[in-house]
C-alpha positions in Angstrom: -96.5 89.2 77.4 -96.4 93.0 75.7 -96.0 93.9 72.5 -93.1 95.4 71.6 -93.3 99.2 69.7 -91.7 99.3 66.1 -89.8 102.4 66.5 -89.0 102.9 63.0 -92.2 102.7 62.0 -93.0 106.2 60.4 -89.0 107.1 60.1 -88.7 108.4 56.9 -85.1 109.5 56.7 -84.0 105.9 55.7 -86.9 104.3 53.8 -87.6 101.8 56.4 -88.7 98.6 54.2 -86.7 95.3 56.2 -87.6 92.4 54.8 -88.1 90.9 58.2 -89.7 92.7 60.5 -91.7 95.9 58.4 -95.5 95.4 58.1 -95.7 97.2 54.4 -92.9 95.1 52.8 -95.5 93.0 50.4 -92.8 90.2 50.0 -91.6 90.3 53.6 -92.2 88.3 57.2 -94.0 91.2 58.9 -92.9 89.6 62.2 -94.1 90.9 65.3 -92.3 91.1 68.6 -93.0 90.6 72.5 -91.5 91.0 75.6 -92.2 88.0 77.9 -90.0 88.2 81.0 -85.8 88.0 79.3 -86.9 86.2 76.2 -88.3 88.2 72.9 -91.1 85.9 71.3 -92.3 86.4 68.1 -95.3 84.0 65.9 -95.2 83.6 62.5 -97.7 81.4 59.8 -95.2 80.1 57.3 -96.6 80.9 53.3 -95.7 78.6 50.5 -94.0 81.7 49.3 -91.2 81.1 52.1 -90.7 77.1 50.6 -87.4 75.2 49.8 -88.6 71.4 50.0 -92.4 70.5 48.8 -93.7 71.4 52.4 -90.7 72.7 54.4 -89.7 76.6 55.2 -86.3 77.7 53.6 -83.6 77.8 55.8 -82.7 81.0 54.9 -85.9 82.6 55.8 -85.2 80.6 58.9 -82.1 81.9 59.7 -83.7 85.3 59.3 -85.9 84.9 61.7 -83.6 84.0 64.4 -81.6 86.9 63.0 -83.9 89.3 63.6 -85.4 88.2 66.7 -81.8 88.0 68.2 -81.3 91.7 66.9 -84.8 93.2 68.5 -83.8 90.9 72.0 -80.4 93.3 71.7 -83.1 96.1 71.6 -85.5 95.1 74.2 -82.8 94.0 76.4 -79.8 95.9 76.1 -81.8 99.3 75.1 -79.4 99.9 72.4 -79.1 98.2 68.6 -76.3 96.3 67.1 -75.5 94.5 64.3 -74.7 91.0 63.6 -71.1 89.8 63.9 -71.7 85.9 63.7 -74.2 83.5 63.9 -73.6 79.8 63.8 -77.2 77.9 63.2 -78.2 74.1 63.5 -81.2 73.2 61.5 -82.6 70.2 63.8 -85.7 69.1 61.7 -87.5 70.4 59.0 -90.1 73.1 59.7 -93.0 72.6 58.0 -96.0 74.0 56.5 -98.5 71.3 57.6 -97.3 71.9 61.4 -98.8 75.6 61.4 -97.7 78.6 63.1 -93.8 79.1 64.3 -92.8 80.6 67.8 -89.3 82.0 67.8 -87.4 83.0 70.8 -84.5 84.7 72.1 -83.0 85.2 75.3 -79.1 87.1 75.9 -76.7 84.4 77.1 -74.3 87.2 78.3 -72.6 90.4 77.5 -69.1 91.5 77.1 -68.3 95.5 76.7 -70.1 96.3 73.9 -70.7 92.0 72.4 -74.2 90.6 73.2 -74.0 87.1 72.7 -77.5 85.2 72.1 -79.2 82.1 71.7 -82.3 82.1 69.3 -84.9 79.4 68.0 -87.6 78.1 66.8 -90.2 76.3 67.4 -92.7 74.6 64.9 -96.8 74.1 65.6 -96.2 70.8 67.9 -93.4 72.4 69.9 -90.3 71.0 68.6 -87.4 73.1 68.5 -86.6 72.9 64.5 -83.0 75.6 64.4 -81.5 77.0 66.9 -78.5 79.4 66.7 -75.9 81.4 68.5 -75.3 84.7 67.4 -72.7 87.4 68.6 -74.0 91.3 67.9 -71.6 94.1 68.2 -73.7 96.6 70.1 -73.7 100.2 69.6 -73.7 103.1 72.3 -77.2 104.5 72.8 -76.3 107.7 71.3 -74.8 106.5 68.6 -77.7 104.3 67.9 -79.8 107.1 68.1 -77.7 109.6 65.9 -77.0 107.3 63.2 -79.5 103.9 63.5 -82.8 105.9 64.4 -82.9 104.3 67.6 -85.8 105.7 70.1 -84.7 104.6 73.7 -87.0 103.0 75.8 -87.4 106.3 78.0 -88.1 108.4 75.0 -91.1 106.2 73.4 -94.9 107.4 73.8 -97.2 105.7 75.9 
């Protein structure tokens, strides 16, 4: 498994602050990604700050999650960005605090001109899939990723 870079780390053009995935953002996830054959895995330890239910993650923060991960598999996979034009989510069973640390995971299901469809989910500290969801990006050309979304293509990052 490799880390992936967080190429937007040091913009400053746009104020870079996402809620998910940016390691300053003192109320955020500060999730991590990594390549690990087609699938993007990320880990995350679940706060008491991120609750719903005495014990159990929001489901909004876990729809965020699969969110993001499904945007940065776009990324890794597709060497472009995209945004989110649906996502339809099942929540399985709760994810909770008491079961530890979360794997999520994406992998692109197919792609059609410029619509990446994915499946995303997530996993809870026994290895039970807890939500699951299907989300359609509409991807962007590389150069207009670039030009407008800050986008650093795989060829161009540092070593």
């Amino acid at each position: 498994m490799e880390k992936i870079p967080n190429i937007w780390l040091g913009v400053k053009e746009f104020g870079y602050n996402c809620f998910a995935c940016a390691p300053h953002n003192p109320s955020g996830l500060k999730m991590e990604f990594y390549s690990n054959g087609d699938e993007v895995v990320s880990y995350w330890t679940p706060s008491d700050n991120f609750q719903s239910w005495l014990g159990v993650v929001h489901g909004g923060i876990q729809t965020t999650m699969l969110d993001e991960i499904g945007g940065w598999l776009v990324m890794q996979e597709l060497d472009t960005c995209g945004v989110t034009a649906k996502m339809e989510t099942k929540f399985l069973k709760p994810l909770l605090f008491a079961d530890g640390q979360v794997e999520i995971r994406a992998k692109l299901i197919k792609t059609v001109r410029n619509i990446a469809i994915v499946n995303a989910w997530i996993l809870n500290g026994k290895g039970e899939i807890c939500a699951q969801a299907e989300l359609t990006y509409y991807t962007y050309p590389q150069e207009v990723a670039v030009e407008k979304f800050y986008y650093t293509p795989k060829n161009n990052l540092k070593s």
